[in-house]
N, CA, C and O atoms as a Tinker XYZ file with bonds, in Angstrom:
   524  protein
     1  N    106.477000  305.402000  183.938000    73     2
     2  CA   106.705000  304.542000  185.080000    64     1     3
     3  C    105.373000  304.051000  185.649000    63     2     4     5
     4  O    104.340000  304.713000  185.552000    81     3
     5  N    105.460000  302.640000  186.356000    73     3     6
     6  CA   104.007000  302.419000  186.685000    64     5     7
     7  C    103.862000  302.895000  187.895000    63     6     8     9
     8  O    104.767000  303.611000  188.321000    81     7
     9  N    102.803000  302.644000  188.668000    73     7    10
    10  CA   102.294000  302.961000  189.433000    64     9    11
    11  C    101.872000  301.873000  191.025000    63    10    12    13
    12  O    101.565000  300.709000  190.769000    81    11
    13  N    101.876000  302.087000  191.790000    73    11    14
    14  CA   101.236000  300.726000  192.839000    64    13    15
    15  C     99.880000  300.792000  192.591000    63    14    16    17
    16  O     99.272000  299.733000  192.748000    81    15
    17  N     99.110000  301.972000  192.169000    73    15    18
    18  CA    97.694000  301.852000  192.186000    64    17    19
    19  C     97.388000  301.280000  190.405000    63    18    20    21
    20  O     96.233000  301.346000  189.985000    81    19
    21  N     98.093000  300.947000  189.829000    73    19    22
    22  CA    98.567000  300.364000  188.499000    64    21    23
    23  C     98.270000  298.623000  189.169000    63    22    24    25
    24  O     97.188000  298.035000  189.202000    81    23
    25  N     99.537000  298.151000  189.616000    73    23    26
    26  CA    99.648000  297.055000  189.826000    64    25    27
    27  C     98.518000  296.324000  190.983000    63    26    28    29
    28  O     98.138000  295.153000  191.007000    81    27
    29  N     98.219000  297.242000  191.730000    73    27    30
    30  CA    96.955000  297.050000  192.311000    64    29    31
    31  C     95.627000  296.593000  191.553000    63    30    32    33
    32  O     94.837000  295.671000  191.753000    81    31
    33  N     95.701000  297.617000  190.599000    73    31    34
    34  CA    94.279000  297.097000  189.650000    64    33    35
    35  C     94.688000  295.320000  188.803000    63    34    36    37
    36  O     93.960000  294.328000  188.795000    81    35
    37  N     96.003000  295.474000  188.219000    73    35    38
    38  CA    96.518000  294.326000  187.606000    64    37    39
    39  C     96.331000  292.935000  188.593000    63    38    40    41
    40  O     96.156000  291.786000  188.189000    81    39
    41  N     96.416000  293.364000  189.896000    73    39    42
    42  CA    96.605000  292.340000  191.012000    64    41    43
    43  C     95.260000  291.694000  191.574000    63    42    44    45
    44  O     95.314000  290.696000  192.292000    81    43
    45  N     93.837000  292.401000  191.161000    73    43    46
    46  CA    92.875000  292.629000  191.752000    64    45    47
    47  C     92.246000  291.450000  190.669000    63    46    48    49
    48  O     91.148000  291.009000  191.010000    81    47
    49  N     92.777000  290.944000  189.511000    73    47    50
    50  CA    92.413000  290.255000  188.019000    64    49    51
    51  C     92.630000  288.896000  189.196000    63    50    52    53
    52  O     91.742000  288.066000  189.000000    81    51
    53  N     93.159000  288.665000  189.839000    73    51    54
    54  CA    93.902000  287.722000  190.021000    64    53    55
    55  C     93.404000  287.096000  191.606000    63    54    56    57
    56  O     93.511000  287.731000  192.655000    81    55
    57  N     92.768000  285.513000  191.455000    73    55    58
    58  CA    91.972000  285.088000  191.829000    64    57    59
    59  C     92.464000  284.077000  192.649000    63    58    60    61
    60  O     92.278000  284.074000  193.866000    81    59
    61  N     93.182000  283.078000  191.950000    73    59    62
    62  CA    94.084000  282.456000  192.371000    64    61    63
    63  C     95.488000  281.730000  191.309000    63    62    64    65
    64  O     95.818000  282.041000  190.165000    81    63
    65  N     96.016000  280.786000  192.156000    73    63    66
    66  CA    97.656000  280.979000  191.330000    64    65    67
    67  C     97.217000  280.742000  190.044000    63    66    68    69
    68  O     98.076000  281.200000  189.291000    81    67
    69  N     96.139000  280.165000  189.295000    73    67    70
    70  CA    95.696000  279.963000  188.035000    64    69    71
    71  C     96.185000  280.936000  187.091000    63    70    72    73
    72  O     96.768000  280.966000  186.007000    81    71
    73  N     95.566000  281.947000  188.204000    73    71    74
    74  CA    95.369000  283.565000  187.644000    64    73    75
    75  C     96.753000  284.081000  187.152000    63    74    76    77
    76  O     96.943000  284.856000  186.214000    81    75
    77  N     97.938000  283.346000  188.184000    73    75    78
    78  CA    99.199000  284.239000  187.787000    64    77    79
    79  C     99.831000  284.737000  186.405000    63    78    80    81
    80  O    100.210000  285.887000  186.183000    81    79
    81  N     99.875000  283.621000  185.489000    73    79    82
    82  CA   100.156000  284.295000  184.155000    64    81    83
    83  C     99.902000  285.407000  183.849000    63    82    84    85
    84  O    100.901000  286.065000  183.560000    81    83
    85  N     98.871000  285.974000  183.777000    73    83    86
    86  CA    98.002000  286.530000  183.242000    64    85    87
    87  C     98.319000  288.302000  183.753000    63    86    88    89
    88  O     98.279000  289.387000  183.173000    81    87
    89  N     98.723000  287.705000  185.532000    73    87    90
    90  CA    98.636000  288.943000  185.831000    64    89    91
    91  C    100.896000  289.322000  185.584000    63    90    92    93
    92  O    101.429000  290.425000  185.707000    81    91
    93  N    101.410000  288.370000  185.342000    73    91    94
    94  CA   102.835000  288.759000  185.172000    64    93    95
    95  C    102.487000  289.101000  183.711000    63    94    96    97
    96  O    102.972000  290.233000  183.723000    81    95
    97  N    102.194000  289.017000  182.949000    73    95    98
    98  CA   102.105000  289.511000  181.371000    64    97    99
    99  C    101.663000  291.265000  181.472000    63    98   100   101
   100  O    102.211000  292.258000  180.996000    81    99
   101  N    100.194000  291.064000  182.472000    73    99   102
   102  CA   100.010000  293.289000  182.881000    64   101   103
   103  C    101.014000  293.988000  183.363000    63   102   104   105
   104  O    101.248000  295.155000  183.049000    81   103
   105  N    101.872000  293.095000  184.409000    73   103   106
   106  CA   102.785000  293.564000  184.855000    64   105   107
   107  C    103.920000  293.981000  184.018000    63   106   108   109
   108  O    104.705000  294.866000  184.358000    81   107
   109  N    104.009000  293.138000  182.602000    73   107   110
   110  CA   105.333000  293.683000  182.118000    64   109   111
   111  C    104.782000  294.257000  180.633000    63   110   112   113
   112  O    105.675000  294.348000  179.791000    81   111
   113  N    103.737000  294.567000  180.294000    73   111   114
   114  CA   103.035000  295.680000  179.742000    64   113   115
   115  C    102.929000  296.962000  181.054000    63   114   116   117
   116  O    102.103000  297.726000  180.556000    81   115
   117  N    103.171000  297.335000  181.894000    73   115   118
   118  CA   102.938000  298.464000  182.872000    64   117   119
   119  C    105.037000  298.888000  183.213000    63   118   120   121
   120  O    105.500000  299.907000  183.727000    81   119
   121  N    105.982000  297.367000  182.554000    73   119   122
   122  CA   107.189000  298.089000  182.374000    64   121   123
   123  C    108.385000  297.297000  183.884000    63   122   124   125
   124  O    109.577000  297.283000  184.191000    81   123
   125  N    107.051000  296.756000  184.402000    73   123   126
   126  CA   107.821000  296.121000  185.491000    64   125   127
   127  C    108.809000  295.045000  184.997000    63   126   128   129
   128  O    108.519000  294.268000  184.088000    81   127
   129  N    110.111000  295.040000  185.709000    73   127   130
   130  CA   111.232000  293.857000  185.426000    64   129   131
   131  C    110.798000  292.739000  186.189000    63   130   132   133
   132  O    110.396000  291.599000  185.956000    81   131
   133  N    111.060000  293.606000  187.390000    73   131   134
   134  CA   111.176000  292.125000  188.483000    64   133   135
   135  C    110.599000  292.256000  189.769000    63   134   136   137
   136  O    111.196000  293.193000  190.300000    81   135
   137  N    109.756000  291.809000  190.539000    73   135   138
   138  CA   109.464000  292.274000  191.727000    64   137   139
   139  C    109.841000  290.714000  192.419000    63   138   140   141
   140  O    109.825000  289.590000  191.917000    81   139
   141  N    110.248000  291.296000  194.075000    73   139   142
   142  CA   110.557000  290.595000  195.178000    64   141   143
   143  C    108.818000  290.783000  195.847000    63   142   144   145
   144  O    108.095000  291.779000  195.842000    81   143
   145  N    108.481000  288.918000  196.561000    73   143   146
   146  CA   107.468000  289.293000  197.344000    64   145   147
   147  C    107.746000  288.655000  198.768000    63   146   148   149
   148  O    108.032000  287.461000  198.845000    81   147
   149  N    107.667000  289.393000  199.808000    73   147   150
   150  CA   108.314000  288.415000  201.071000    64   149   151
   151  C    106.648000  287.884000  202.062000    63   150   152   153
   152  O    105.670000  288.453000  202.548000    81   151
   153  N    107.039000  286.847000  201.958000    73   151   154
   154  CA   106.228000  285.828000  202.768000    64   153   155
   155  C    105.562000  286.337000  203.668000    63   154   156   157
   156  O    104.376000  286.315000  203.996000    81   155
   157  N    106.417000  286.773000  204.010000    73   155   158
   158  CA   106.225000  287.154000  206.440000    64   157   159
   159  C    105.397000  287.884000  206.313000    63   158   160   161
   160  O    104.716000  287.791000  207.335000    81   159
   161  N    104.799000  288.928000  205.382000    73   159   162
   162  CA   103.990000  289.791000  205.576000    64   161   163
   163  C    102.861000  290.127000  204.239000    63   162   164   165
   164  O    101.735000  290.617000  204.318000    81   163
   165  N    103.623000  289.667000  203.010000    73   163   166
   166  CA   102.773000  289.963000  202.084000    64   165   167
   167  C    103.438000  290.615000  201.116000    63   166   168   169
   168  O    103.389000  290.339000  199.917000    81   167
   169  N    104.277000  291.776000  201.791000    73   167   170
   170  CA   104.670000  292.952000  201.281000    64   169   171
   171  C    105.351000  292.638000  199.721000    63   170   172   173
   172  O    105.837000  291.520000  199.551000    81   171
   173  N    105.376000  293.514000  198.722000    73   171   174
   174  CA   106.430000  293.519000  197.405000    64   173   175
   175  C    106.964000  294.539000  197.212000    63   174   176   177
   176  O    106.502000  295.598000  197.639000    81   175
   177  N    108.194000  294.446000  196.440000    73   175   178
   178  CA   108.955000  295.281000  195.867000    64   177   179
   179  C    109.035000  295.085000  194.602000    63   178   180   181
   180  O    109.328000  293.982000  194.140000    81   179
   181  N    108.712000  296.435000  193.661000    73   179   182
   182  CA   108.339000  296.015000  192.213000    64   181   183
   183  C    109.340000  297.177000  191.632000    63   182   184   185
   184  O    109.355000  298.373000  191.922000    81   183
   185  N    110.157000  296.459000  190.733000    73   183   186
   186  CA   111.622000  297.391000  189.868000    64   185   187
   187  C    111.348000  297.585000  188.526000    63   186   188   189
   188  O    111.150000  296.629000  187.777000    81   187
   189  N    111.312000  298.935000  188.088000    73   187   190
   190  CA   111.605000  298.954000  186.736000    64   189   191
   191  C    112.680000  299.264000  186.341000    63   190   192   193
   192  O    113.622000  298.661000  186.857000    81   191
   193  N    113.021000  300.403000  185.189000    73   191   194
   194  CA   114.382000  300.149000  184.452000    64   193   195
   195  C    114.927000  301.715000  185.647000    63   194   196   197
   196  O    114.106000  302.424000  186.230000    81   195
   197  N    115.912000  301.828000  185.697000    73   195   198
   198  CA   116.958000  302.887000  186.317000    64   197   199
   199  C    116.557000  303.094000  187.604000    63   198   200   201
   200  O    116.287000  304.168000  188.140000    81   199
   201  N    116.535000  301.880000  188.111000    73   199   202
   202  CA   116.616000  301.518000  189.662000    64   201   203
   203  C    115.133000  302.555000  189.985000    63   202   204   205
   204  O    115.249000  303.428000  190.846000    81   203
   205  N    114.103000  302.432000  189.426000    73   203   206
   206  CA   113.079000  303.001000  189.610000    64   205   207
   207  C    112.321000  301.969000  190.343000    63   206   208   209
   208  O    111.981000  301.179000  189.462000    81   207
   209  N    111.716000  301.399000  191.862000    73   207   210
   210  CA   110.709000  301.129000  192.113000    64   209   211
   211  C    109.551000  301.788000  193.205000    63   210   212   213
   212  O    109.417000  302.930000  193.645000    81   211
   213  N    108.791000  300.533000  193.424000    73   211   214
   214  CA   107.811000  301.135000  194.286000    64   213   215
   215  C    107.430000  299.546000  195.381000    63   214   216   217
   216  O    107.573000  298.410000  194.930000    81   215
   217  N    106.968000  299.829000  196.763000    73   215   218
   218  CA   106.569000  299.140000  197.385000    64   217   219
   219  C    105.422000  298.884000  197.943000    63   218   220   221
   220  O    105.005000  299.853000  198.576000    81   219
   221  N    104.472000  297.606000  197.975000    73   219   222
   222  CA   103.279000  297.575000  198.152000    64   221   223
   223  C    103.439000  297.754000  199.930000    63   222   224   225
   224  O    104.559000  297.925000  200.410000    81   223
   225  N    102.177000  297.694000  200.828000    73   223   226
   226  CA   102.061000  297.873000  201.908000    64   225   227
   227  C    101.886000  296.095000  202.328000    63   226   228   229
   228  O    101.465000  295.262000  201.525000    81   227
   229  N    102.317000  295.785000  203.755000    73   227   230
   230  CA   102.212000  294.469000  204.130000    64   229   231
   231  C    100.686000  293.974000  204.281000    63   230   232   233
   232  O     99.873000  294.577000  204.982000    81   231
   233  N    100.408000  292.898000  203.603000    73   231   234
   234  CA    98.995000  292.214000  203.015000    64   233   235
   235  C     98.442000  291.166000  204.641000    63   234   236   237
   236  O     97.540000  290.335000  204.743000    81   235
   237  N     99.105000  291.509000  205.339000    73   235   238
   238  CA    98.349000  290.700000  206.310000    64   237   239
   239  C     99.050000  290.292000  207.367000    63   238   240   241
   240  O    100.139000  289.880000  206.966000    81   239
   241  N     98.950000  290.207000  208.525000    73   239   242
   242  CA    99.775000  289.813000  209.867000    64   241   243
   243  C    100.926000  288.958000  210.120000    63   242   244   245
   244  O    100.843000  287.731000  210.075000    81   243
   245  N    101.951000  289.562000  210.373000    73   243   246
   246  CA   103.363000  288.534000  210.214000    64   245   247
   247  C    103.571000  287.095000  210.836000    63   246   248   249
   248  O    103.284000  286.538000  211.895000    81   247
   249  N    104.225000  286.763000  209.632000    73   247   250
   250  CA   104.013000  285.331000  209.767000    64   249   251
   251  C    105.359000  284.570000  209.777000    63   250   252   253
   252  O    106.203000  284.981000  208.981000    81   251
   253  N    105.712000  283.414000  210.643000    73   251   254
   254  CA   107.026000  282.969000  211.146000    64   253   255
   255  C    107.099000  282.149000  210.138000    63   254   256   257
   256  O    106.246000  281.335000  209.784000    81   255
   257  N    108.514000  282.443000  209.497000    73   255   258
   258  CA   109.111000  281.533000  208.819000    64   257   259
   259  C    109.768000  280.610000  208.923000    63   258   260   261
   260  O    110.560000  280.901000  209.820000    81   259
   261  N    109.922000  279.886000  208.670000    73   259   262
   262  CA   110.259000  278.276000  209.229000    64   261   263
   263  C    112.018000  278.569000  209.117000    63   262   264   265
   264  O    112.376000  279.245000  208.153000    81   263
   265  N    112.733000  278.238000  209.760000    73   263   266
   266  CA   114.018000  278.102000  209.548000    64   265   267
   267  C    115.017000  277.577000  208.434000    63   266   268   269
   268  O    115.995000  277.978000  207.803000    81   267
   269  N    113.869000  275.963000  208.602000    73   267   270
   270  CA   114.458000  275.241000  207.328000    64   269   271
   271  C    113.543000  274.745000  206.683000    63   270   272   273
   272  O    112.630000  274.063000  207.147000    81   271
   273  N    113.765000  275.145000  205.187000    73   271   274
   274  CA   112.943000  274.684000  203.951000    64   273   275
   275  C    112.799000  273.292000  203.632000    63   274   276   277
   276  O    113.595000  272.357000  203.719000    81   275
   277  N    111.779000  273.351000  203.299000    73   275   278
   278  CA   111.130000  271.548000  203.161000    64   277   279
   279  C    110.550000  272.001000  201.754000    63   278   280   281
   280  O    109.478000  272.585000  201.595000    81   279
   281  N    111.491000  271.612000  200.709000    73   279   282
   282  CA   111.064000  271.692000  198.933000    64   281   283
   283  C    109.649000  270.737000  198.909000    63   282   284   285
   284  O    108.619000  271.314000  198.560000    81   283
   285  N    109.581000  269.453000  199.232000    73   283   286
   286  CA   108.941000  268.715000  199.084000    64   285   287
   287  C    107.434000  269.338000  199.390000    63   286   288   289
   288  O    106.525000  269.469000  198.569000    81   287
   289  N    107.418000  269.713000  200.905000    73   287   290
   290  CA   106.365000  269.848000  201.110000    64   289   291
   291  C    105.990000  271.427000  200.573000    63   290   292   293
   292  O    104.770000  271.432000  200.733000    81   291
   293  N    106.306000  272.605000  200.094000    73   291   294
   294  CA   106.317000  273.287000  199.557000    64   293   295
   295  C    105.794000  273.267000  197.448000    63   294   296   297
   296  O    105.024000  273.895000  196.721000    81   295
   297  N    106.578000  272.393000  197.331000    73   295   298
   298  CA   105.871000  271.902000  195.977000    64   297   299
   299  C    104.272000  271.205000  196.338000    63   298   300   301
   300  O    103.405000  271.668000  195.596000    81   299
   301  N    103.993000  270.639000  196.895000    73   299   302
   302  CA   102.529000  270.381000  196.882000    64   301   303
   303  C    101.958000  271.252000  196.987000    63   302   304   305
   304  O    100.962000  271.455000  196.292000    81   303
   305  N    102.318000  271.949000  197.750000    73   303   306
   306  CA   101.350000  273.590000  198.013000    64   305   307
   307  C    101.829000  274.641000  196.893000    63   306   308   309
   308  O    101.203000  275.639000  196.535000    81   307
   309  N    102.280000  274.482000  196.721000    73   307   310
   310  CA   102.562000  275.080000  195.321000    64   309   311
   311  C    101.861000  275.183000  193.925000    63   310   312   313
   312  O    101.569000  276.095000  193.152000    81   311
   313  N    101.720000  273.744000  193.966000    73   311   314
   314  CA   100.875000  272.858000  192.725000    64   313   315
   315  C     99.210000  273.234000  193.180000    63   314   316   317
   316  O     98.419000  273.882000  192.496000    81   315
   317  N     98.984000  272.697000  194.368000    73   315   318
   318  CA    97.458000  273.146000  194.929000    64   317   319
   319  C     97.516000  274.687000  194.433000    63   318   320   321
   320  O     96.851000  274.796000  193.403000    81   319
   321  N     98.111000  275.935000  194.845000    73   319   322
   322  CA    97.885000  276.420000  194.503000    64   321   323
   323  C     97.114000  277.328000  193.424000    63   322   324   325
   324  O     96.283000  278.236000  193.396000    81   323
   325  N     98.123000  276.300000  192.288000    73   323   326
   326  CA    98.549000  276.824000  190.964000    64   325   327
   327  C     97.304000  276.296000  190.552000    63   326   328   329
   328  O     96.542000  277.022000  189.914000    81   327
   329  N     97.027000  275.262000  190.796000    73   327   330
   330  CA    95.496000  274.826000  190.371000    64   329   331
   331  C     94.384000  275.114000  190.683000    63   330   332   333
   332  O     93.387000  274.556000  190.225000    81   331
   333  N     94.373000  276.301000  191.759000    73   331   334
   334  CA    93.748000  277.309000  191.850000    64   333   335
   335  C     92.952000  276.537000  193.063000    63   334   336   337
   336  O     91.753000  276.764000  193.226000    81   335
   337  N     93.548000  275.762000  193.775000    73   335   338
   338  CA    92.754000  275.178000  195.246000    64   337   339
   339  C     92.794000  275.800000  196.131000    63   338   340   341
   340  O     91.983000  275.505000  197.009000    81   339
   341  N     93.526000  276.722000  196.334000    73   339   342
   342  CA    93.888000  277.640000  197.517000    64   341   343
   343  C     93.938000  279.154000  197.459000    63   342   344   345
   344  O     94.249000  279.907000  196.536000    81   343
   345  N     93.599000  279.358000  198.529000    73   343   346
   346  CA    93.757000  281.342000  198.356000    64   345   347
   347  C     95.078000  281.614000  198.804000    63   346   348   349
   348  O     95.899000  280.881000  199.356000    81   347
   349  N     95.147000  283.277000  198.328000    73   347   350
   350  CA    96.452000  283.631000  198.192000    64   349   351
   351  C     97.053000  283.784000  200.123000    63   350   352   353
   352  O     98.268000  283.744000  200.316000    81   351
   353  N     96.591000  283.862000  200.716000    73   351   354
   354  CA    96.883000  283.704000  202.345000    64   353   355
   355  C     97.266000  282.651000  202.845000    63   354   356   357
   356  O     98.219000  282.604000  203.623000    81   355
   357  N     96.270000  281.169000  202.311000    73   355   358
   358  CA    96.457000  280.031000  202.372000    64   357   359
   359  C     98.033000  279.466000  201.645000    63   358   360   361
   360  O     98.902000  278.732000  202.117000    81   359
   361  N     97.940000  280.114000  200.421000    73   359   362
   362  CA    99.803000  279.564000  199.770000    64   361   363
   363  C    100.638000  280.058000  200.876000    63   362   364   365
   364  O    101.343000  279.348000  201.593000    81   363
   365  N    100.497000  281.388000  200.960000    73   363   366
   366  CA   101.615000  282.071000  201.932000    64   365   367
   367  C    102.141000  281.833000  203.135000    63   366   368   369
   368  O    103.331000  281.800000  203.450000    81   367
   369  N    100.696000  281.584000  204.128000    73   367   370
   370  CA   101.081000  280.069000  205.443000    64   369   371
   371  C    101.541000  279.111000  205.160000    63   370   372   373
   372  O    102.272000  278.709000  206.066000    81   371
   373  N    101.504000  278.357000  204.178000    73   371   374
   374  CA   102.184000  277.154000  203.865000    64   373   375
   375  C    103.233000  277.478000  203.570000    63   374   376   377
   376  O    104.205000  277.064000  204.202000    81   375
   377  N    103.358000  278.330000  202.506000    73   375   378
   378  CA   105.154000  278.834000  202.390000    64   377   379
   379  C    105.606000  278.768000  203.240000    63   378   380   381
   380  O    106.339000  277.790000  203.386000    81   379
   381  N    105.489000  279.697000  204.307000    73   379   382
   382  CA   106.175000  280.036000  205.754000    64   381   383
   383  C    106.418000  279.182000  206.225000    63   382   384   385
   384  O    107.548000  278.954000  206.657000    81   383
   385  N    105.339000  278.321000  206.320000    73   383   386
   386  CA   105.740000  276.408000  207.488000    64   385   387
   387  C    106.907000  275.902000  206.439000    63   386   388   389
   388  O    107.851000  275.341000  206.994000    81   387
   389  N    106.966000  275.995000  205.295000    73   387   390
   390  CA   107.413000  275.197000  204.713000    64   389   391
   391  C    108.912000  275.742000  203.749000    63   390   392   393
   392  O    109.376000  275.519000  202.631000    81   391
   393  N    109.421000  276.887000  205.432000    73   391   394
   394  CA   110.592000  277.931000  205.140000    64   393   395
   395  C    110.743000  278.816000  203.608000    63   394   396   397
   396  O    111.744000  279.445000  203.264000    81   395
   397  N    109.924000  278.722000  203.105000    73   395   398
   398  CA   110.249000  279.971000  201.850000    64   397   399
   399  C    109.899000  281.517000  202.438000    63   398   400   401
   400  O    108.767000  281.853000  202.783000    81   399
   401  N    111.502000  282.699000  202.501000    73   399   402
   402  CA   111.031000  283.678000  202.920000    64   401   403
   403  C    110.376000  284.662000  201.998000    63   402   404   405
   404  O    109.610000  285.605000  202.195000    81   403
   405  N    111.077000  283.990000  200.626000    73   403   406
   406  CA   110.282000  285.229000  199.561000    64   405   407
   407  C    110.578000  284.657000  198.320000    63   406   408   409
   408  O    111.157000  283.576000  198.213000    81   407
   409  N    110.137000  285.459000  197.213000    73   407   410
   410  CA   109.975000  284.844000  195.870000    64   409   411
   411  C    110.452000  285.427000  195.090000    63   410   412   413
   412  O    109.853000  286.494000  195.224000    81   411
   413  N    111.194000  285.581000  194.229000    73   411   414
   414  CA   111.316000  286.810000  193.128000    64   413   415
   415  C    110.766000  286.607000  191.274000    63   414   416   417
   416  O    110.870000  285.460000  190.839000    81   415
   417  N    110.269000  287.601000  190.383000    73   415   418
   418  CA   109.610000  287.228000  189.578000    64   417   419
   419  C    110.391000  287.559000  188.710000    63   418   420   421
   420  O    110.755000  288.679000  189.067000    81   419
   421  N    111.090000  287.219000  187.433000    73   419   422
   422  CA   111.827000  288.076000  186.344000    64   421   423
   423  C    110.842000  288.084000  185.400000    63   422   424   425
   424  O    110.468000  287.079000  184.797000    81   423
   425  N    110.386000  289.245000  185.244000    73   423   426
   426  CA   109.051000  288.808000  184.582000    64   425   427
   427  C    109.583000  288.832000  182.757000    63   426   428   429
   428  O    109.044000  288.067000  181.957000    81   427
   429  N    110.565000  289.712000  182.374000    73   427   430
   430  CA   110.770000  289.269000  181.038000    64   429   431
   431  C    111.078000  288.206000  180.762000    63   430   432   433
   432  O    110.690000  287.719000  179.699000    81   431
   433  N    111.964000  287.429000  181.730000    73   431   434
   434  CA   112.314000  285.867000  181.468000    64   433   435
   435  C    111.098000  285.141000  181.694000    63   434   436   437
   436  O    111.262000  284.076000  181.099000    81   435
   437  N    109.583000  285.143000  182.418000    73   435   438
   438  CA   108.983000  284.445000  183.204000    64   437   439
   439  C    109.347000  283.657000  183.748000    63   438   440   441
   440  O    109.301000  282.512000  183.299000    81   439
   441  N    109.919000  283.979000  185.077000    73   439   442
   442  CA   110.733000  282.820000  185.892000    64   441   443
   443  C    109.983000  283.335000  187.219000    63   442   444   445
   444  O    109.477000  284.452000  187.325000    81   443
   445  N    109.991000  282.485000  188.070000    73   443   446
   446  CA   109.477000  282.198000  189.440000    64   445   447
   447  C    110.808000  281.579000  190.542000    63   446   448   449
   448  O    111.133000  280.394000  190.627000    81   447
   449  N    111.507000  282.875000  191.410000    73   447   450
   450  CA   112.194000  281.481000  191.798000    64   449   451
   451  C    112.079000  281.917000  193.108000    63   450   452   453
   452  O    112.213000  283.116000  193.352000    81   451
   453  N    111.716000  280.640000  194.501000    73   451   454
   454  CA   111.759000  281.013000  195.448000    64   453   455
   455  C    113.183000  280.865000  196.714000    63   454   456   457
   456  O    114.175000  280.278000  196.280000    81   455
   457  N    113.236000  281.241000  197.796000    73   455   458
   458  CA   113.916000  281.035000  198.422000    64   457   459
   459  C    113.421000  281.064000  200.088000    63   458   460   461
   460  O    112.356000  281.305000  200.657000    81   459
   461  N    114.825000  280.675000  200.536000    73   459   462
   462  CA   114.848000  279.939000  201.968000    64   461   463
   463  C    115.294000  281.389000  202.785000    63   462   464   465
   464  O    115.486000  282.493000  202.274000    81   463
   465  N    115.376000  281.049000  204.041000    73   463   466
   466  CA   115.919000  282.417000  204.824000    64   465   467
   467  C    117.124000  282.512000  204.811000    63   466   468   469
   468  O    117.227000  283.708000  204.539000    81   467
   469  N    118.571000  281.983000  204.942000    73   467   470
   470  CA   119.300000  281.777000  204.464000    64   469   471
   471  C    119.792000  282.499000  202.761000    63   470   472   473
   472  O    120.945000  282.490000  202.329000    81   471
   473  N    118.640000  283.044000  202.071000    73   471   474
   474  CA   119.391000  282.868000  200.327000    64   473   475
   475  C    119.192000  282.011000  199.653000    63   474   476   477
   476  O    119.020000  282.417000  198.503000    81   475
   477  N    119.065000  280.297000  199.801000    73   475   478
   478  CA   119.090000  279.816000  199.118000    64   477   479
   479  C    118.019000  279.276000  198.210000    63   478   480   481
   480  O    116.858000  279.104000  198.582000    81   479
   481  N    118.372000  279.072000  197.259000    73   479   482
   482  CA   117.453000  278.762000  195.609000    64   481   483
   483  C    116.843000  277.731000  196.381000    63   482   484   485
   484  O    117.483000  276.907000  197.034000    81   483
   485  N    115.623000  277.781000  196.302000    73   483   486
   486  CA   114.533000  276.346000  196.788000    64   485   487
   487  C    114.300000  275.752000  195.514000    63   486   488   489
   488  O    114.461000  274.568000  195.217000    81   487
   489  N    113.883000  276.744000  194.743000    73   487   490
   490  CA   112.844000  276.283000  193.328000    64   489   491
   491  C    112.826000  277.397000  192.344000    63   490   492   493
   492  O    112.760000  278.585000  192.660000    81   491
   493  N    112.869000  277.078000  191.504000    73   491   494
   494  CA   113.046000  277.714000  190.359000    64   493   495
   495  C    111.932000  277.127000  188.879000    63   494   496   497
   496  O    112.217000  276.209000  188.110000    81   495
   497  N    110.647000  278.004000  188.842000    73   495   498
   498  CA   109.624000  277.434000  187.834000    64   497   499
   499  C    109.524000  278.416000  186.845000    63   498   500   501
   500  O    109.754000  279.615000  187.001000    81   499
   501  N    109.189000  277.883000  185.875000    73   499   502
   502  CA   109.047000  279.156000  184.291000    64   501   503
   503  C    107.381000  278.904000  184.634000    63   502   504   505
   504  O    106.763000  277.884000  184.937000    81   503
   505  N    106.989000  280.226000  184.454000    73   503   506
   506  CA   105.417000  280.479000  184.157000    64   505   507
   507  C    104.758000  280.747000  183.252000    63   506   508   509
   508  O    104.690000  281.807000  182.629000    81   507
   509  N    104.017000  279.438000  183.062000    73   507   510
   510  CA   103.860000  278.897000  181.969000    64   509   511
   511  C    101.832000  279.307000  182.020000    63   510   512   513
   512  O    101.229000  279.626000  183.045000    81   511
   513  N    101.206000  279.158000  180.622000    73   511   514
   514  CA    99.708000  279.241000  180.796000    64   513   515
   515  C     99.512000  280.489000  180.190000    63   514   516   517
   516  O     98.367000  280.889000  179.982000    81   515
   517  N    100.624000  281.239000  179.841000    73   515   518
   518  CA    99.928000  282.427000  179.380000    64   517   519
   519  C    100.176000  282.806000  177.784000    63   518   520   521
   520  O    101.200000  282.532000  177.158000    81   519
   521  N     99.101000  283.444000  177.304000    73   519   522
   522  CA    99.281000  283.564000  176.036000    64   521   523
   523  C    100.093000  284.961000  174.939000    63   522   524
   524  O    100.144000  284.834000  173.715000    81   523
């Protein structure tokens, strides 16, 4: 089973969203399925197989989530991201303005999909870049 001080080191590779591939590929060499990450605070929840997980500690001061999701403006910040324009604090405020409460990763599928406070599917991206 992995470890948080596991995924910590895996997480530490990781610079900006450029970086993400790279670090969902350690993650599912270390056995992880799927982790939830919620906005408001940072925090994750990382699952392996027989309902085995573990939870990181909240990454930074809570942050108000917007009520209602704005896809539009969320995909730009998204993309900035991914292109490695922004730090990981910087995506996460924008998320929030831009109502996404959390994200979930399937990392054997590589899928990315986020959501609204409400539940609902905002976006749904395959993560792509890695070898």
């Amino acid at each position: 089973m992995f470890t948080l001080e596991q995924i910590k080191q895996a997480h530490s590779q990781v610079k900006t969203g450029a970086d993400f591939p790279s670090y969902i590929l350690e993650l599912q060499k270390l056995g992880v399925k799927y982790y939830e990450t919620f906005v408001s605070d940072g925090h994750s929840v990382y699952f392996g197989v027989k309902e085995y997980s573990v939870v990181s500690p909240a990454m930074y001061k809570t942050l108000d989530i917007a009520s209602k999701s704005k896809k539009e403006q969320f995909e730009i910040e998204l993309t900035t991201h991914q292109q490695g324009k922004s730090d990981y604090q910087t995506f996460c405020s924008e998320a929030a303005k831009a109502g996404i409460e959390k994200w979930v990763v399937l990392v054997d599928k590589m899928t990315c999909t986020y959501y609204d406070k409400p539940g609902n599917e905002v976006l749904e991206e395959t993560i792509t870049g890695h070898t």
